[in-house]
C-alpha positions in Angstrom: -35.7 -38.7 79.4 -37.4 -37.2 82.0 -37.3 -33.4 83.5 -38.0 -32.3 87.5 -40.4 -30.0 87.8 -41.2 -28.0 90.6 -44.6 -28.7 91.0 -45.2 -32.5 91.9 -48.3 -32.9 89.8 -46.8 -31.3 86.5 -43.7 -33.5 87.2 -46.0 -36.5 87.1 -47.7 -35.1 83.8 -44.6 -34.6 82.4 -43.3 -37.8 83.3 -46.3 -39.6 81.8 -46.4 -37.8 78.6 -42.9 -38.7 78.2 -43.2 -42.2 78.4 -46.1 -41.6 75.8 -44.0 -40.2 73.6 -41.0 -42.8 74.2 -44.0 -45.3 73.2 -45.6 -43.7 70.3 -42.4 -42.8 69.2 -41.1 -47.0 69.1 -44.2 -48.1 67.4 -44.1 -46.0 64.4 -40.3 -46.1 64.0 -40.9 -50.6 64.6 -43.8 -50.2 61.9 -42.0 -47.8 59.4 -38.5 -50.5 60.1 -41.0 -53.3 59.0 -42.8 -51.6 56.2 -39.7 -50.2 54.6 -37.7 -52.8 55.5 -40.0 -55.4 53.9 -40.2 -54.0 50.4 -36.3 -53.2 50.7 -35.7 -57.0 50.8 -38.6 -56.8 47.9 -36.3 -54.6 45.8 -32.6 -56.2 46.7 -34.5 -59.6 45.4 -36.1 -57.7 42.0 -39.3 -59.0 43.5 -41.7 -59.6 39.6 -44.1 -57.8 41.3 -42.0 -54.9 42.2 -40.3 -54.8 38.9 -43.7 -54.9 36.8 -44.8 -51.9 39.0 -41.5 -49.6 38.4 -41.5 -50.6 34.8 -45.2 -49.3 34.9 -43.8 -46.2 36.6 -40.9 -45.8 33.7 -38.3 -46.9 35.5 -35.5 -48.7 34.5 -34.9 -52.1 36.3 -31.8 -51.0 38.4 -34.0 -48.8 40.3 -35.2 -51.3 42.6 -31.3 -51.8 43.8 -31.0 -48.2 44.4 -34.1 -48.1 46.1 -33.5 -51.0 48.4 -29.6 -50.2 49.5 -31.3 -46.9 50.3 -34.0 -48.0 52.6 -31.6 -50.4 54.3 -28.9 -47.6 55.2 -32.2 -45.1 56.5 -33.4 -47.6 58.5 -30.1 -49.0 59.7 -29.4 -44.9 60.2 -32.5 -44.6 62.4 -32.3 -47.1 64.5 -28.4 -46.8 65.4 -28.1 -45.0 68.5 -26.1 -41.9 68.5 -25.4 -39.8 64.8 -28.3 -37.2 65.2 -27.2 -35.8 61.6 -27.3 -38.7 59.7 -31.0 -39.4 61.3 -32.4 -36.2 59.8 -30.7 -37.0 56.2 -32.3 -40.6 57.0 -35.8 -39.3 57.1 -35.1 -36.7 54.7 -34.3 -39.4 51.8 -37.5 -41.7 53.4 -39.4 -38.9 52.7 -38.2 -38.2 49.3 -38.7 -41.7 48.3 -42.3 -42.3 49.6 -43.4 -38.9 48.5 -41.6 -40.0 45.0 -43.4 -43.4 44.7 -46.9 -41.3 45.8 -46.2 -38.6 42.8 -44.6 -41.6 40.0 -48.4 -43.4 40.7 -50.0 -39.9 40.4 -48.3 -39.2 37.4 -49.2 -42.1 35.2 -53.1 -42.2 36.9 -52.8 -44.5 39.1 -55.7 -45.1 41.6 -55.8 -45.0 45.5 -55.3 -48.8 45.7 -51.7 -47.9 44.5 -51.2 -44.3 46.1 -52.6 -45.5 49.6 -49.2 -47.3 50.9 -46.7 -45.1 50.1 -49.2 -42.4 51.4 -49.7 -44.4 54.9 -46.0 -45.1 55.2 -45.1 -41.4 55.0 -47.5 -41.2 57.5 -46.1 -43.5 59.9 -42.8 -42.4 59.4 -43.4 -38.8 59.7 -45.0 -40.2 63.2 -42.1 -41.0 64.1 -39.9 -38.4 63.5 -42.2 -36.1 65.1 -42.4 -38.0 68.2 -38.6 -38.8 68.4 -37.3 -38.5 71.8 -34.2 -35.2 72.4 -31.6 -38.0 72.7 -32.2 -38.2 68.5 -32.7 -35.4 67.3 -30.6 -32.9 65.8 -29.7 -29.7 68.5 -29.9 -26.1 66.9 -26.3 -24.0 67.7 -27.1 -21.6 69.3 
């Protein structure tokens, strides 16, 4: 969305930074969509590899379904246009996941080879939430 400004060259500023933003703000949400949405298939399937790595965490095996249903609805959540609520309680359980998988691999003394995903995930997602356009984000009553 774009604002009018006054001044012609601010409005041209403005203009361009918010297309910037649009941007940036489509790449990580597409990137954080493919990541998550890659080891969500990864857990619906009980991928061995994923399995072998929970049970390494101490989780039980049902995990992975609970896991997976619950990156499919944040992602579905995020990219669905409209439902500025359930977005922020979409990135709110994203976070708590990738921030959970970082601390499980911290906890048991797991190197960076392990930590790093989640870690850069988080990232890109927080990306995006930072850069989400007004249209999606939540508006404060006043």
């Amino acid at each position: 969305m774009t604002q009018l400004v006054s001044n012609p060259l601010l409005g041209l500023s403005v203009i361009k930074e918010s297309k910037k933003t649009n941007a940036g703000y489509w790449i990580f949400t597409v990137l954080t969509c493919v990541l998550l949405g890659g080891t969500a298939i990864l857990d619906l399937m009980h991928d061995p590899e994923i399995v072998k790595a929970m049970r390494h965490l101490g989780y039980p095996d049902y995990v992975v379904n609970i896991l997976g249903m619950g990156k499919v609805v944040g992602i579905v959540s995020i990219l669905i246009p409209g439902f500025p609520r359930l977005k922020e309680w979409a990135y709110a359980g994203l976070t708590i996941d990738l921030v959970g998988a970082i601390m499980s691999h911290l906890f048991v003394g797991d190197g960076i080879d392990k930590i790093a995903p989640a870690a850069l995930a988080l990232v890109i997602l927080l990306a995006g939430y930072i850069l989400r356009p007004n249209n999606r984000k939540l508006i404060k009553a006043k």
